[in-house]
C-alpha positions, -999 to 999 in steps of 0.1 A, spaced: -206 -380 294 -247 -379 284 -236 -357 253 -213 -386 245 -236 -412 250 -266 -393 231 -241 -388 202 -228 -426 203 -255 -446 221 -285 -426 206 -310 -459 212 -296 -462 245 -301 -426 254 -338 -421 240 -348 -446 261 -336 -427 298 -333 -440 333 -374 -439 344 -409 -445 323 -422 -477 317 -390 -489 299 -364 -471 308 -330 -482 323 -338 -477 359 -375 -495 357 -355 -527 337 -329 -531 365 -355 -527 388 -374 -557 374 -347 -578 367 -336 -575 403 -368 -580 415 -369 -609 393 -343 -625 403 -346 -619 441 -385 -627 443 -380 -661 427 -346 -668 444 -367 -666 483 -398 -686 465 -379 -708 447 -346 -711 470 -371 -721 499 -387 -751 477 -358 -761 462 -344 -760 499 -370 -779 516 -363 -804 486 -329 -813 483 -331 -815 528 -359 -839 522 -336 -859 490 -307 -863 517 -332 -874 547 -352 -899 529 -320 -919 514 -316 -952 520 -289 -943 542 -306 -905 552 -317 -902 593 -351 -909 584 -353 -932 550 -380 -940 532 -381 -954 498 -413 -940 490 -408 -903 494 -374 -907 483 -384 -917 449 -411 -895 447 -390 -862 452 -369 -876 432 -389 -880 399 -408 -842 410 -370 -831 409 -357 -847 378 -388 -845 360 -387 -804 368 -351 -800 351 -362 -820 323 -390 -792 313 -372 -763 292 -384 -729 307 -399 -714 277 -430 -745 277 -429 -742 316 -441 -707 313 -470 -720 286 -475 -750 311 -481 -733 341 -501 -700 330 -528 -710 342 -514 -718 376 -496 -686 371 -534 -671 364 -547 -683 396 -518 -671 419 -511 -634 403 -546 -627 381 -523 -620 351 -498 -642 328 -478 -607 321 -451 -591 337 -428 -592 365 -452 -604 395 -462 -630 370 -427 -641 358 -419 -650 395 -445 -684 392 -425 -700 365 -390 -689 374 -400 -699 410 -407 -734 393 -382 -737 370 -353 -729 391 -363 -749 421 -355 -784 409 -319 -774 397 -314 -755 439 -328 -788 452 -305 -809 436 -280 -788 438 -283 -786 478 -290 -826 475 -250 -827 465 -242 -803 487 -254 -818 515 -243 -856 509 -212 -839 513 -214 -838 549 -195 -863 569 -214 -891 580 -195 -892 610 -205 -859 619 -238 -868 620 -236 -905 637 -220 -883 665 -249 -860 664 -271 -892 670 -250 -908 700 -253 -871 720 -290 -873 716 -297 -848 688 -335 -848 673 -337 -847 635 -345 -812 630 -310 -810 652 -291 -829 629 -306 -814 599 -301 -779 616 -267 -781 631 -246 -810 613 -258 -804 578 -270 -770 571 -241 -755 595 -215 -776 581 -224 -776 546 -231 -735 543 -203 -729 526 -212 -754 496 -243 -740 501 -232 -707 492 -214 -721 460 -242 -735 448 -267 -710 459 -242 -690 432 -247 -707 405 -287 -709 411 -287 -671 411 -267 -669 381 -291 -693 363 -316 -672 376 -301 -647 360 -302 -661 327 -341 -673 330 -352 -638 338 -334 -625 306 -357 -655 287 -385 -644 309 -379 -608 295 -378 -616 261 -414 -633 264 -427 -601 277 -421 -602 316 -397 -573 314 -367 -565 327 -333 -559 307 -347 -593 290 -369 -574 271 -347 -543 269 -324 -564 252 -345 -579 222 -376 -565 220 -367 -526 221 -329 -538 214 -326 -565 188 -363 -565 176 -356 -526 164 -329 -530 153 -314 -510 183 -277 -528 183 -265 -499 212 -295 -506 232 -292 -546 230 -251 -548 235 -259 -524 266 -283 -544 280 -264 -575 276 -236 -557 295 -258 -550 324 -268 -583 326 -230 -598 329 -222 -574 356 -253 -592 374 -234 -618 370 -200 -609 377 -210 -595 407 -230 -623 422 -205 -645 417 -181 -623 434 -204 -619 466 -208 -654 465 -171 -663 468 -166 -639 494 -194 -657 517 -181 -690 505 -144 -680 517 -156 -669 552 -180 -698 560 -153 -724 550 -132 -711 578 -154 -706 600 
């Protein structure tokens, strides 16, 4: 098989599994990628789209005020392509890490820029929740952080899971960007040492790994959808 590959894929071979760029090290940071800003920006996107759904006019605790204000920080967050979010927010980015390069670095603006597309994703999610479910709640004397515990984030986890699919898959895809700006990654396997260098083996390979990221998100995430929704 490796004298296959080294006779075939010689780009792909020459680079090997560890070093600084090797095959191993890339998945490595594309995972780490995609899982650091998935917790950072999962939780803030999270704490959003809970906050969209309570402070509706017709949410358990409206208000008008901090409706429209998450509301603009959310739609005004999608609006901002990721590529000028990265330029945006280096200095924040700066601050936070002590560097504007690499992986640890990457995590501020893919934290950012995935968090508005979770929150409004879990905004739908959750509207999706009966509201008699939660006007029962209220008459047995549930608190808020009840309601919002037990009526919508239990009932809605499966929709949660579907949509928590998607974000990781978008993830996914901003990492790869995030690569190809220097944060590493198969990102930067793929253009810089693959397309860049003219490396066709090396950038088709990479591309591969990065749709089997994919596939196989998507396929944990149906699985988890399918149990919660019968449960």
């Amino acid at each position: 098989m490796l004298e296959w590959i080294q006779t075939n894929l010689p780009g792909v071979y020459s680079l090997g599994w560890g070093g600084d760029s090797g095959w191993g090290t890339s998945i490595a940071q594309t995972l780490y990628m995609t899982l650091g800003a998935a917790v950072f920006g999962g939780l803030l996107g999270l704490a959003f789209g809970i906050g969209l759904v309570i402070t509706d006019e017709h949410g358990i605790r409206a208000n008008r005020t901090v409706f429209e204000i998450l509301d603009k920080v959310v739609s005004i967050g999608r609006a901002i392509p990721f590529i000028i979010m990265v330029v945006v927010f280096s200095p924040l980015t700066q601050l936070i890490t002590g560097t504007t390069i690499g992986t640890t670095a990457a995590l501020v603006p893919l934290s950012l820029g995935v968090f508005p597309f979770y929150a409004r994703q879990v905004q739908v999610a959750l509207l999706g929740v009966s509201d008699g479910k939660v006007e029962a709640a209220r008459s047995f004397g549930a608190s808020n952080w009840d309601i919002i515990h037990d009526v919508y984030l239990r009932e809605g986890r499966s929709e949660l899971v579907r949509v928590s699919t998607v974000t990781m898959i978008s993830l996914v895809g901003l990492t790869a960007m995030a690569g190809a700006i220097g944060a590493g990654g198969l990102g930067t396997t793929a253009i810089v040492t693959g397309y860049q260098r003219f490396q066709n083996d090396v950038m088709w390979t990479a591309t591969i790994l990065i749709l089997l990221f994919i596939v196989l998100i998507q396929f944990v995430g149906d699985l988890i959808a399918r149990h919660y929704s019968h449960h």
